[in-house]
C-alpha positions in Angstrom: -8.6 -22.8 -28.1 -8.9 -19.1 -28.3 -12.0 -17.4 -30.2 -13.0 -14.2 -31.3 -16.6 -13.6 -30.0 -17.2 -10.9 -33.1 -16.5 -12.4 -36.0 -16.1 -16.3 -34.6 -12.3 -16.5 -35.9 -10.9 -19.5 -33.7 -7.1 -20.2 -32.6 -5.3 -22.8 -31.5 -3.6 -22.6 -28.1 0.0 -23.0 -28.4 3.1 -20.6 -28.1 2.4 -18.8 -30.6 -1.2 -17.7 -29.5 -2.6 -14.4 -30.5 -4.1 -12.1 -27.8 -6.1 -9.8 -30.1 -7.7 -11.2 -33.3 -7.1 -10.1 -37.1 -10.2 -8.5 -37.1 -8.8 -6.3 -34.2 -11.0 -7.4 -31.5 -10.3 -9.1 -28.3 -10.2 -13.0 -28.0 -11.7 -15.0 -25.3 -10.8 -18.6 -24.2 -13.2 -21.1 -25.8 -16.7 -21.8 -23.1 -15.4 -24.2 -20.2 -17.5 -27.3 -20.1 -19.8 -27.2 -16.8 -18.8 -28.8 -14.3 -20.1 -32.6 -13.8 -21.7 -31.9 -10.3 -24.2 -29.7 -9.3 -23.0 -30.4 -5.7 -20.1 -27.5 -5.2 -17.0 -29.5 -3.5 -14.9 -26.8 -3.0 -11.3 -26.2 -0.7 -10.1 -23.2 -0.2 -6.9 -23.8 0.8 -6.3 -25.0 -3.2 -6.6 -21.1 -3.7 -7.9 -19.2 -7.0 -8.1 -23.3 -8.0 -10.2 -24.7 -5.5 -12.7 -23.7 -8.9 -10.4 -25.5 -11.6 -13.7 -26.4 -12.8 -14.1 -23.3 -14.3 -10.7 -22.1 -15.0 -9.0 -23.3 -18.8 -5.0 -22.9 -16.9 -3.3 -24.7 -14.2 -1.5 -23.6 -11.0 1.6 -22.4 -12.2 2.0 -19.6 -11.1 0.5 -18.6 -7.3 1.2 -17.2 -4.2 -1.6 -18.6 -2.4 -3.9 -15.8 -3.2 -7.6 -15.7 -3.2 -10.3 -16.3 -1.0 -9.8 -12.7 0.3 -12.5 -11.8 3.2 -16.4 -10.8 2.8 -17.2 -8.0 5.3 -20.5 -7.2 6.9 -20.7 -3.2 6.8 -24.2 -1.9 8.9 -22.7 1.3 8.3 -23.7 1.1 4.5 -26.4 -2.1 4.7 -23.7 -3.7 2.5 -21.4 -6.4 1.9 -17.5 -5.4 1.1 -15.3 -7.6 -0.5 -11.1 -6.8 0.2 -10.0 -7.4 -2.5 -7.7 -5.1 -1.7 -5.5 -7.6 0.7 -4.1 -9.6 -1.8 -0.1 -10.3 -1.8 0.3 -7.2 -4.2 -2.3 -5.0 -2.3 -5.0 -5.2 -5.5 -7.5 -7.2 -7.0 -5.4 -7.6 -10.1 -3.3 -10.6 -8.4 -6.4 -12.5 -9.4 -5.9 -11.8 -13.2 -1.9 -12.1 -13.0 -2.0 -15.8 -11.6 -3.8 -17.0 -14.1 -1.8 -14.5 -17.0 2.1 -15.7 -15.5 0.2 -19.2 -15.2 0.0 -19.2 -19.0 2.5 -17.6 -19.6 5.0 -20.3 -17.7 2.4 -23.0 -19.5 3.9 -21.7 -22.9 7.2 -21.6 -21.9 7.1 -17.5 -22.3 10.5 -16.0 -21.3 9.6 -12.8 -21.7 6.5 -10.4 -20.9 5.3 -6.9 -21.1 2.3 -5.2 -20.2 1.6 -1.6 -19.9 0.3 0.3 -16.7 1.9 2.1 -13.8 -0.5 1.0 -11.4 -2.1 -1.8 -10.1 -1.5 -4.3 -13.0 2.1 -3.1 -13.7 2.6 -4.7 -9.9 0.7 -7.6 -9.6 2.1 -8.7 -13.4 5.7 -7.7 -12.2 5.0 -9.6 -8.9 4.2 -12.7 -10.3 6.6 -12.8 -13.0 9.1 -12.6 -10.3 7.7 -15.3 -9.0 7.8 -17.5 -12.2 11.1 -16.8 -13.2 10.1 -14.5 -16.0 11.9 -11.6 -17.3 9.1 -8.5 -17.3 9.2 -5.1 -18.8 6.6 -2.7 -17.5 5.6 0.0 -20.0 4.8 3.5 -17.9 4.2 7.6 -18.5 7.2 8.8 -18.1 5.4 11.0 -15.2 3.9 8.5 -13.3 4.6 8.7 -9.6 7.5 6.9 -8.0 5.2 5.4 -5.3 3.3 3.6 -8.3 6.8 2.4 -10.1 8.4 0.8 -6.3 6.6 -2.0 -6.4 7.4 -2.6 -10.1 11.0 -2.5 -9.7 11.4 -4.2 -6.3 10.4 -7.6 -8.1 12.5 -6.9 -10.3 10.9 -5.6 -13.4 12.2 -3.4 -15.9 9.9 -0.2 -16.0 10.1 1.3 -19.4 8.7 4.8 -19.4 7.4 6.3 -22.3 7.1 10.1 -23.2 3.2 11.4 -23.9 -0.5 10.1 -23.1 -1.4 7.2 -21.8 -2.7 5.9 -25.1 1.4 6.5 -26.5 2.7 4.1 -23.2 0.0 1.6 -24.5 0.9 1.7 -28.3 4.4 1.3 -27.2 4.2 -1.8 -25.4 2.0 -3.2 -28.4 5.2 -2.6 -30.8 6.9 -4.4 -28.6 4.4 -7.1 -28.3 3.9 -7.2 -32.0 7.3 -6.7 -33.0 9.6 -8.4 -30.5 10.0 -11.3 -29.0 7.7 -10.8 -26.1 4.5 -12.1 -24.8 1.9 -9.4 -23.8 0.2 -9.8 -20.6 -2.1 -7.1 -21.1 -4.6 -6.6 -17.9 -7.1 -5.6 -20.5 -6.9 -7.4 -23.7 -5.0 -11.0 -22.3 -8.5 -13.7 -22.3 -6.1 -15.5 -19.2 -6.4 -12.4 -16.8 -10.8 -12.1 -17.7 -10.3 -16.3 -16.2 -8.7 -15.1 -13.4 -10.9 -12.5 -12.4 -14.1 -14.7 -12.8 -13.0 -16.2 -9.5 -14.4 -12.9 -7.3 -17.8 -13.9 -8.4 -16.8 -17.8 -7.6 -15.6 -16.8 -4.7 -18.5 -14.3 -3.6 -20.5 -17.3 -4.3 -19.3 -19.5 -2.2 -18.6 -17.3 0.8 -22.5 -17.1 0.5 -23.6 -20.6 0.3 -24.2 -20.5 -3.0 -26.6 -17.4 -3.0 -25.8 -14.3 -5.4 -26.7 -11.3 -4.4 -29.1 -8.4 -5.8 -26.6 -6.7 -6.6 -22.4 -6.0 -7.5 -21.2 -2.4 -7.0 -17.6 -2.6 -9.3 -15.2 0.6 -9.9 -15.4 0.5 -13.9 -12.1 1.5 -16.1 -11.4 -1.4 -18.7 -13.9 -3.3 -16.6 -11.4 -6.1 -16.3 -13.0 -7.4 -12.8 -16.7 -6.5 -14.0 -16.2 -8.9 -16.7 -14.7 -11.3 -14.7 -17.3 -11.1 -12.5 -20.2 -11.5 -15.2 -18.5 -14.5 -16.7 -17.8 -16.2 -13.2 -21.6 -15.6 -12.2 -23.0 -16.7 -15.6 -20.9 -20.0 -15.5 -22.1 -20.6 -11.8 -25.8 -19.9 -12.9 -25.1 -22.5 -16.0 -23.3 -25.0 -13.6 -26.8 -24.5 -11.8 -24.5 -23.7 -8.5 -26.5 -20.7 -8.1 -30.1 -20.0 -8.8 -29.5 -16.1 -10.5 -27.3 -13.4 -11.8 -26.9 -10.6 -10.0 -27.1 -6.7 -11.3 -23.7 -5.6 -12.0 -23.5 -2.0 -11.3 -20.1 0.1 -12.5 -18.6 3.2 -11.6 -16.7 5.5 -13.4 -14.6 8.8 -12.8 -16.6 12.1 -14.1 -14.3 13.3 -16.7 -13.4 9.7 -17.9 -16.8 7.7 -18.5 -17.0 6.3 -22.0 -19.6 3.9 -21.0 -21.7 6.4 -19.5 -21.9 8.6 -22.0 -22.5 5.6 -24.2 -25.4 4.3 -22.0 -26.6 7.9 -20.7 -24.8 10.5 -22.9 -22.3 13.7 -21.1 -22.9 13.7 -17.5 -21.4 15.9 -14.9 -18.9 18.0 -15.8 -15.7 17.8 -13.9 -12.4 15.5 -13.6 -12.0 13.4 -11.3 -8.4 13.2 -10.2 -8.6 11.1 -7.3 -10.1 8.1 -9.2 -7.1 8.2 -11.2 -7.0 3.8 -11.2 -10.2 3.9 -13.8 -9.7 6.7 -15.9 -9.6 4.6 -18.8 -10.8 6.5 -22.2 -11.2 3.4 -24.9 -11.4 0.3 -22.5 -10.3 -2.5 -24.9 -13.6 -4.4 -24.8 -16.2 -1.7 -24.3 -18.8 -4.1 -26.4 -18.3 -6.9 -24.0 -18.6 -4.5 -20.8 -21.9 -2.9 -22.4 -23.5 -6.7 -23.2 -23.0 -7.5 -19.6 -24.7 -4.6 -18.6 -27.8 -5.3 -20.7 -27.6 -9.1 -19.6 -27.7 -8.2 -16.0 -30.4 -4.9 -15.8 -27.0 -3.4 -15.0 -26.0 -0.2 -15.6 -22.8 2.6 -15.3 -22.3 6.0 -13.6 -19.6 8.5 -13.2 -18.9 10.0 -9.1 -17.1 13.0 -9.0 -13.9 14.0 -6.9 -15.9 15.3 -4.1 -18.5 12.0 -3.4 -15.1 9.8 -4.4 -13.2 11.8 -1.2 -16.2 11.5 1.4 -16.1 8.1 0.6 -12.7 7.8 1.3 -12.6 9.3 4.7 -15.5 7.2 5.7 -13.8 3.7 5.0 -10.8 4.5 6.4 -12.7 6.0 9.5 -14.4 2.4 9.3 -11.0 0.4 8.8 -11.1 -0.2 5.6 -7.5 1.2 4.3 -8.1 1.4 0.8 -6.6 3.8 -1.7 -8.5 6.5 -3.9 -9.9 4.4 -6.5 -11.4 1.4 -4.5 -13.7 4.4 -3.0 -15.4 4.8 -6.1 -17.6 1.6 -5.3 -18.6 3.1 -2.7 -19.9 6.7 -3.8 -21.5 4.4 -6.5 -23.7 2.3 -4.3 -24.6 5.7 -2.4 -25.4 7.8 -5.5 -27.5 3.9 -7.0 -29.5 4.5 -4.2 -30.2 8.1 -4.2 -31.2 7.3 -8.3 -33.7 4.7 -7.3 -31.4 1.8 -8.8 -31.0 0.0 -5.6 -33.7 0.2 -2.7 -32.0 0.6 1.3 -32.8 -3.1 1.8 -31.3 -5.1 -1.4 -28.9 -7.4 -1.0 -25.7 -5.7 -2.2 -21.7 -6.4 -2.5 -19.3 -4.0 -2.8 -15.6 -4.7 -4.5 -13.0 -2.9 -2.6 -10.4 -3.3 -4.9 -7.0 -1.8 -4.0 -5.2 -0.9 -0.6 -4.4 2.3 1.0 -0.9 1.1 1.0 -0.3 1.8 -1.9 -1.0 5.6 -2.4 
């Protein structure tokens, strides 16, 4: 069952299913039942499903991903997560297993989604792999490097003349209007299950410990969410004993929730964080609750902090591209504000790979 977590609209699961509610917000799947253990017995080799515990769709759609690797880094008294080595070089594999998994559980024949990055390729890449047709709505400017991966599985990329709100609306016409399924990184509830399973994950890598702390870039927070929801149902499972601060980072020029939590920051765009430069993220309410529940909060790093970053993970090995560096100007700058202290037990996500520039 599907349910709108505004106005408590509920419906059913079946073909037909909504992904946004009348009342125009987004829907959620219905609260998993917990788990009947308290003793974690867990196998990684079943993937994103060694937790089907907490996950409301079956394996129909994988690649084998998850479990990516949880790196020591002295160099910035941190933990990184790489999430950035997944089969389509990105985080968002975790949301499109779980979105092409429902998709193929509803016999969908057709999806569309709109972005030209990140979620464009991991929703094309997986619909490839479930034998479903996939049109990929774009900017009619957006860089060829970003559409390769698109069309190499196949996908059709639709581009779309104007901002990035126009490619968006388009896609929703067709969603609406058509007769395809809309596998929308950031208003689908199935890729918010899939991206609960960093924090499961991150959990389980640590023997069941959170950390103090999560440093996440922060566009339409689909992987912050994911990550509150996957820590809050560990904590309820009684798996682990806390939530941990979640911490976002925006792109100065682009920070809706900062100047919803602070007000207008620094000035300046910031071009190279060009992954999270999201301006209305489709469940800003949600994002700003999780803050609140956690002691959380959101900043904006600007194009300079975003670049030393940069250089100093790839001078470090870690190959990541321009946006996944935003996590870690965030955790710098956290600690320069006083949010974190040098010794706190922090994680990092490093969300996307350098391959992919």
């Amino acid at each position: 069952m599907l349910e709108c977590r505004s106005c408590g609209r509920t419906y059913e699961s079946g073909s037909s299913e909504p992904w946004r509610c009348e009342c125009g917000h987004a829907l959620d799947f219905a609260e998993q039942p917990l788990p009947d253990s308290d003793e974690p017995d867990i196998d990684p080799r079943e993937g994103l499903w060694a937790f089907d515990e907490f996950l409301p769709i079956g394996a129909e759609v994988t690649l084998g991903e998850g479990w990516t690797p949880l790196a020591e880094s002295e160099n910035w008294d941190a933990q990184f997560k790489l999430d950035y080595v997944f089969p389509s070089g990105s985080y968002k594999d975790r949301g499109a297993s779980l979105t092409l998994s429902r998709a193929a559980e509803l016999g969908v024949e057709r999806v569309v989604e709109d972005s030209s990055g990140n979620a464009g390729a991991a929703i094309a890449q997986y619909a490839a792999r479930a034998g479903i047709d996939a049109d990929i709505y774009v900017p009619a400017d957006a860089k060829q490097s970003k559409l390769d991966a698109i069309e190499a599985a196949g996908a059709n990329a639709v581009r779309i003349e104007g901002s990035r709100q126009d490619v968006t609306d388009a896609c929703v016409d067709e969603a609406v209007g058509g007769d395809a399924w809309y596998a929308s990184h950031a208003w689908n509830p199935a890729f918010y299950a899939g991206t609960s399973t960093f924090a499961l994950e991150l959990a389980a890598q640590r023997d069941w410990t959170a950390p103090d702390a999560v440093v996440l870039p922060l566009g339409h927070g689909t992987l912050f969410l994911g990550a509150y929801r996957g820590f809050r149902a560990l904590e309820a499972a009684g798996w682990t004993e806390s939530v941990p601060r979640l911490l976002g980072v925006q792109a100065t020029g682009v920070a809706p929730l900062v100047e919803e939590l602070h007000g207008a920051e620094e000035a300046g765009m910031n071009d190279v964080a060009d992954g999270i430069q999201i301006r209305a993220p489709a469940r800003e309410d949600q994002i700003l609750d999780a803050i609140e529940a956690t002691d959380g909060d959101a900043i904006a790093c600007n194009a300079e902090a975003t670049e030393r970053a940069l250089d100093a993970l790839h001078e470090r090995g870690f190959y990541v591209e321009p946006t996944s560096a935003v996590g870690v100007a965030g955790l710098e700058a956290y600690r320069e504000r006083g949010v974190l202290e040098r010794d706190d037990d922090v994680v990092v996500a490093l969300t996307g790979s350098g391959l992919k520039k």
